[in-house]
LOKE-944386 format. One line per field, with one value per residue (C-alpha): residue in three letters; residue number from 0; x, y, z. Coordinates in nm, 2 decimals, decimal comma, padded with zeros to 4 digits, m for minus. Each point is the difference from the previous one (the first is absolute). Example, Ala and Ser with C-alpha at 12.3 -4.5 7.8 and 13.67 -1.06 7.14 Angstrom:
resn = [Ala Ser]
resi = [0 1]
x = [01,23 00,14]
y = [m00,45 00,34]
z = [00,78 m00,07]
END
This chain:
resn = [Unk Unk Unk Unk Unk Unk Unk Unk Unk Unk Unk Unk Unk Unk Unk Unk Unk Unk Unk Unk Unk Unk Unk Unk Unk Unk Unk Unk Unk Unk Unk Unk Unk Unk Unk Unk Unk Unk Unk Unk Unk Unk Unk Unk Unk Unk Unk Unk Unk Unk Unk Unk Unk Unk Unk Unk Unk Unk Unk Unk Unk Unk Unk Unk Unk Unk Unk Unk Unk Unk Unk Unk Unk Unk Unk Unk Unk Unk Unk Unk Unk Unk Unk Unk Unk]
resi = [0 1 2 3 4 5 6 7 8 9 10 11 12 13 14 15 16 17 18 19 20 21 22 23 24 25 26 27 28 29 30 31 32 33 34 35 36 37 38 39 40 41 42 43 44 45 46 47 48 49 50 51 52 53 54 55 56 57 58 59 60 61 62 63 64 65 66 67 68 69 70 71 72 73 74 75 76 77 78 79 80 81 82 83 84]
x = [m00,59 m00,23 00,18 m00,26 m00,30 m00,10 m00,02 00,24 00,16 m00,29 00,22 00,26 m00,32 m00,10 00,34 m00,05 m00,35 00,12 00,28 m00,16 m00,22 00,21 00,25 m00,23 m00,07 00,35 00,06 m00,26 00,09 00,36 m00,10 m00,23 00,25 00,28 m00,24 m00,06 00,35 00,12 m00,26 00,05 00,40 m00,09 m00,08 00,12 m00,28 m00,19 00,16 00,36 00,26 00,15 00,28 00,16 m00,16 00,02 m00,12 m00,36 00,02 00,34 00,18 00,27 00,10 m00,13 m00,27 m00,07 m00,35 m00,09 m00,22 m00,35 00,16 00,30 00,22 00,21 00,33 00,16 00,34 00,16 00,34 m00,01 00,00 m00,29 m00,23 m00,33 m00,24 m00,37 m00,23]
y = [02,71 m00,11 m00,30 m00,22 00,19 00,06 00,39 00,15 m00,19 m00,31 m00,26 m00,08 m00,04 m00,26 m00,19 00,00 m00,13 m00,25 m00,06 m00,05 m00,22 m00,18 m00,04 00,05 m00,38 m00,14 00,23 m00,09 m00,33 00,05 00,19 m00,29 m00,28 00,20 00,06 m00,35 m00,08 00,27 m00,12 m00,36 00,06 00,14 m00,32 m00,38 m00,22 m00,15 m00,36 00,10 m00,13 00,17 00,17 00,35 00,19 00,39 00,22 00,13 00,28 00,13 00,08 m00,29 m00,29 m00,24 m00,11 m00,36 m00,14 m00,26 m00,19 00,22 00,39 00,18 00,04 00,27 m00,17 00,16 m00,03 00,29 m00,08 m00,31 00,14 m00,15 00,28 00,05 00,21 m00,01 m00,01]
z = [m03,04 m00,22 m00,18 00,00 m00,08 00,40 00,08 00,27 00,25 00,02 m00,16 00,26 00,26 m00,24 m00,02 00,39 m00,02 m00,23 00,19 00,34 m00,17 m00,14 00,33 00,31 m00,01 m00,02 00,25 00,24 m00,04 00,10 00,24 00,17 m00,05 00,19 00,28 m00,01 00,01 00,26 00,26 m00,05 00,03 00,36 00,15 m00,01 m00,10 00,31 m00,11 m00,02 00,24 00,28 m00,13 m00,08 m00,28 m00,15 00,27 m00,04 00,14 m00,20 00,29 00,02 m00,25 00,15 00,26 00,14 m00,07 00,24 m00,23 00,15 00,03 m00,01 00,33 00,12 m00,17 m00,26 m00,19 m00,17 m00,17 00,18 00,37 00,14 00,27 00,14 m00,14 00,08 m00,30]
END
């Protein structure tokens, strides 16, 4: 595997050099903004109304936000229950 000159197998480890270089920071970057994202998602904003919004904690739909922290009401389908956060 010679084909460009590089003994034995060297040349695909520096395609992945290259490569890594080339990628890592996109990558990382992606990385960091869906972090950003994901965490954010998890919680209404402190100045957002009382109201139903995605449950953090994935277990329902939705969850009721009181307008300072989520309450134990939660709607799945429509069917409104209780379920401690």
């Amino acid at each position: 595997m010679a084909a460009f000159g590089i003994p034995g197998g060297a040349e695909i480890w520096i395609i992945l050099v290259v490569a890594l270089i080339i990628f890592a920071p996109t990558v990382i970057a992606a990385w960091l903004i869906w972090l950003a994202v994901a965490r954010r998602s998890k919680f209404a904003p402190p100045s957002a109304p009382a109201g139903w919004f995605p449950d953090p904690s994935t277990k329902h739909e939705l969850r009721f936000w009181n307008g300072a922290t989520w309450s134990s009401d939660v709607s799945d389908g429509g069917v409104q229950t209780q379920d401690p956060v």
